[in-house]
N, C-alpha and C positions, 0 to 999 in steps of 0.2 A: 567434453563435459565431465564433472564429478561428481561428488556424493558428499562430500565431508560434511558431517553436520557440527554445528555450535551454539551450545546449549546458550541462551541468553540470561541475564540474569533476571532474577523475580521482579514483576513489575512491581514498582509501588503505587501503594493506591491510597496515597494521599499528597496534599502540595497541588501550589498550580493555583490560578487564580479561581474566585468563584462565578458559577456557571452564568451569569447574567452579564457577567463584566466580560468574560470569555466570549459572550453574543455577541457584547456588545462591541468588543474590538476587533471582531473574526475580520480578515480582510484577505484579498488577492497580493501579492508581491513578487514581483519579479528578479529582485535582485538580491542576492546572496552572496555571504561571506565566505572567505573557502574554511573557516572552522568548523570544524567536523563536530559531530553529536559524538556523544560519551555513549559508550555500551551502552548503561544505565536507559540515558533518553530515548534512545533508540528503542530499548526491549519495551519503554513505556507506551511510545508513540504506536510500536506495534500491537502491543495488547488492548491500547484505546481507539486503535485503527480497526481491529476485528481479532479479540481477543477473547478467551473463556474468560467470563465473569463468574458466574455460579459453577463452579468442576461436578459439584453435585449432581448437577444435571447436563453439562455441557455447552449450556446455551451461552453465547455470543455476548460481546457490549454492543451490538450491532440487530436491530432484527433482522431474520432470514430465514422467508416463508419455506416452511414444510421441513425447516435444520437442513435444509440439501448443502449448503456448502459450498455451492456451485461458482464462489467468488474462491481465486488463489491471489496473494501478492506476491508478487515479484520487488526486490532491493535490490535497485543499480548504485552503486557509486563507483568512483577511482578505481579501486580494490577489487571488481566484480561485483557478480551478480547472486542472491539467493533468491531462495524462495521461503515465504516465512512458514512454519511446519505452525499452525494455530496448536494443533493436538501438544505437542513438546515444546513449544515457545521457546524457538530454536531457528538458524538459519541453516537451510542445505543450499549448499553451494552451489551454483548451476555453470558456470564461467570463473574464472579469474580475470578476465578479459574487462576492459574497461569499456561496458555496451553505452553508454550516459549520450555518444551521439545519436546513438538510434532510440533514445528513448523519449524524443520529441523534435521540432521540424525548428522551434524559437533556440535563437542563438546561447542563453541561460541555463538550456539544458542540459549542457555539455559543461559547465562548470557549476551547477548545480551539486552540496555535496549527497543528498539524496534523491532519487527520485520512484517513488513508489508507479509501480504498471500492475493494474487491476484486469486479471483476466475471469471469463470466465468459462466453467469449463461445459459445456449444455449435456456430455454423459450423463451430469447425475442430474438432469431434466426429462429423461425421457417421454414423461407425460404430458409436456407439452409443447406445440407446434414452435414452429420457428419464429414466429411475431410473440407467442407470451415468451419463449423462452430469453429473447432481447429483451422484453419491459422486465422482466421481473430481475433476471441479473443486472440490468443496468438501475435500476430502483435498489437492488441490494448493494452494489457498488456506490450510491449516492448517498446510501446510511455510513458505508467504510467513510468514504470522503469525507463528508462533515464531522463525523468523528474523532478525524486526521487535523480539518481547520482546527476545530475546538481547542484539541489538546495543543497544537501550535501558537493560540489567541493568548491559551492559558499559561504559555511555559516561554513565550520570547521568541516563539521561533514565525519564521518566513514562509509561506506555502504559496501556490497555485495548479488548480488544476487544471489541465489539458485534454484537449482532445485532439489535437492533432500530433500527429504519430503517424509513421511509416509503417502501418500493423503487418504488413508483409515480410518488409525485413527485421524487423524487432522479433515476429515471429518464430523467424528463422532462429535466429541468433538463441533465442529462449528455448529452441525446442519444441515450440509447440506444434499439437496434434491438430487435424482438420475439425474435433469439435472443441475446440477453445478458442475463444475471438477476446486478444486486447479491446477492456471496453474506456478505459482512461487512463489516464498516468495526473501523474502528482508532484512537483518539484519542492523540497523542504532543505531549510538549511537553517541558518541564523541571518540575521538582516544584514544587510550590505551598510 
């Protein structure tokens, strides 16, 4: 495992089709081209996936009860794995290793060229039990998701999300600790 981080570039925050038309052609796709997203689209896709909107105050494009946080993504593609740093809107590198087959069970996923894994982490839940702390990360996780379609509806790109996943060995692979549980993944690309 490493640390390198890489700063992305400024999201822009205009462009993209408008929000009703975005509804209206949001859809599931399973098949993707192997052209790669630009820096650019990428640092957008992230900031629209769960990024600081207002720095002012820090709050999220996303809600998430009480600001915990408690949602990290994970970027697999070819190239390796980061994690996205919300705070610096940045990638820290976790792998160079190309994890894409352990980040879902469907054959797509492994030539998928992104695939976003939603984990979340339940330390920064402490106050509540193991049943709220599953709804409410997995309800924070479904604000990132649809986020993620939207900006995909709005910009040409290919999404679907998943839930099945080997969370054990993905796990691994990721590093993670015994209170953070993969709650989905996400496969994005450009259409096939």
């Amino acid at each position: 495992m490493t640390n390198a981080t890489t700063a992305l570039p400024a999201p822009e925050m205009e462009g993209g089709k408008p929000l009703m038309t975005a509804i209206r052609e949001r859809q599931s796709a399973r098949e993707f081209s192997d052209r790669q997203l630009s820096p650019q689209t990428l640092a957008n896709l992230l900031w629209a996936t769960i990024g600081i909107s207002r720095p002012e105050s820090g709050k999220l494009t996303v809600p998430n009860g009480r600001s915990r946080r408690e949602v990290t993504v994970f970027v697999i593609t070819a190239a390796g794995t980061h994690r996205y740093d919300i705070e610096r809107h940045a990638l820290e590198t976790v792998t160079t290793d190309d994890l894409r087959t352990l980040a879902g069970k469907q054959d797509f996923v492994a030539t998928a060229p992104i695939n976003l894994i939603y984990v979340a982490d339940y330390t920064r839940m402490p106050d509540l039990n193991p049943e709220q702390q599953l709804v409410y990360s997995s309800t924070d996780v479904g604000f990132s998701v649809e986020n993620a379609y939207l900006f995909c509806a709005s910009f040409g790109l290919a999404t679907v999300v998943r839930g099945s996943i080997d969370r054990e060995a993905l796990g691994t692979a990721l590093g993670l600790g015994p209170q953070q549980r993969i709650i989905l993944g996400q496969s994005i690309g450009y259409p096939a």
